[in-house]
C-alpha angles and dihedrals in degrees: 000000000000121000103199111133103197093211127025134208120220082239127041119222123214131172128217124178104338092320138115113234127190114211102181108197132228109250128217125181098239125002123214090214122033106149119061136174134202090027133163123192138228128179146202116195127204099244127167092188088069120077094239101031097240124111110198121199110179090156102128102035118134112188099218093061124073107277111241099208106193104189118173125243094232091066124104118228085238093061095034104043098060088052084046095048091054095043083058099051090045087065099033089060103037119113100226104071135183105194085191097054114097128182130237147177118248109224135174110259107214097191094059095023091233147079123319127168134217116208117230102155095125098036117126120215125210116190080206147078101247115240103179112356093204086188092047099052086037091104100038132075095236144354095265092086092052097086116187125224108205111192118192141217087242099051087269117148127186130170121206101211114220090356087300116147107280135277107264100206119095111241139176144234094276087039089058095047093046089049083046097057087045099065093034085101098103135008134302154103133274121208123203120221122181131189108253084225090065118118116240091242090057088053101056094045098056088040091055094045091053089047094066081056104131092206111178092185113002112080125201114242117236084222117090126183135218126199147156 
């Protein structure tokens, strides 16, 4: 089965049970994926009846296929992440098994006005700040080549160079990528922290935008933390 829509609505309607349900995606401006086959979908709606505000249809899912995830872009990390981290170890213990089916999330591609997919199936998820990451620093001689990406509720981003305490400064997203290429001189390993508060667009977005990234010698850790 191919999953290519040729036009795309801001909003993506879905229907259960007799009733209408909006599913707003996330946007980013250009998507490195944006045609899949052998998919199946889950959603979260955004959902205000329910006690934590997420809606989670996982009906049609097979496990051997590549898992569609439609989250939409209203969601807090807080309220998405513990669905997605289900969803993840579904897949991860059924015993019927595909190595070669990943997971993504479905987003809306501005620069084609369609469908495009980020891929998350190794990513890692961690419901804490890191301290010390053993398995991080495993592979290098010390702590001062793990750098840590902190990415806050108000848009505000800090790095903490080699574990030191942060950047105060507030910086943006060109501000990041410019301090990134900076320390891509030897090798090491970057981990990425967001605020639990973030809303599921912002996080796609930054995730998009540090995935461009062109590293020679940094890498970018599987394990993600979530604090506040």
């Amino acid at each position: 089965m191919k999953y290519k829509i040729i036009s795309l609505l801001l909003a993506a309607l879905f229907f259960s049970c007799g009733n209408e349900k909006e599913l707003q995606l996330p946007q980013i401006e250009k998507a490195d994926i944006n045609e899949i086959q052998d998919v199946s979908p889950a959603y979260l709606f955004y959902d205000e009846t329910q006690p934590d505000s997420v809606l989670l249809n996982r009906k049609n899912l097979i496990s051997t296929t590549n898992w569609l995830v439609n989250v939409d872009k209203r969601l807090t990390l807080k309220q998405a992440i513990p669905h997605i981290k289900f969803l993840q170890d579904k897949k991860k213990s059924s015993s019927h098994k595909n190595e070669n089916a990943k997971n993504y999330f479905t987003c809306h591609d501005l620069s084609i006005n369609n469908l495009g997919f980020l891929e998350f199936t190794t990513t890692n998820y961690n419901l804490e700040k890191p301290e010390i990451i053993p398995s991080d620093i495993s592979s290098f001689e010390h702590s001062g080549n793990i750098h840590l990406i902190y990415f806050g509720e108000n848009k505000d981003i800090s790095i903490s160079k080699g574990n030191t305490i942060p950047i105060p400064e507030k910086m943006n997203i060109s501000t990041l990528k410019k301090e990134i290429k900076e320390i891509d001189t030897l090798t090491g390993r970057i981990i990425l922290n967001f605020d639990k508060n973030l809303k599921f667009q912002d996080y796609i977005f930054y995730k998009s935008k540090i995935s461009d990234l062109n590293l020679n010698h940094l890498s970018i850790s599987n394990k993600e933390y979530l604090y506040n």
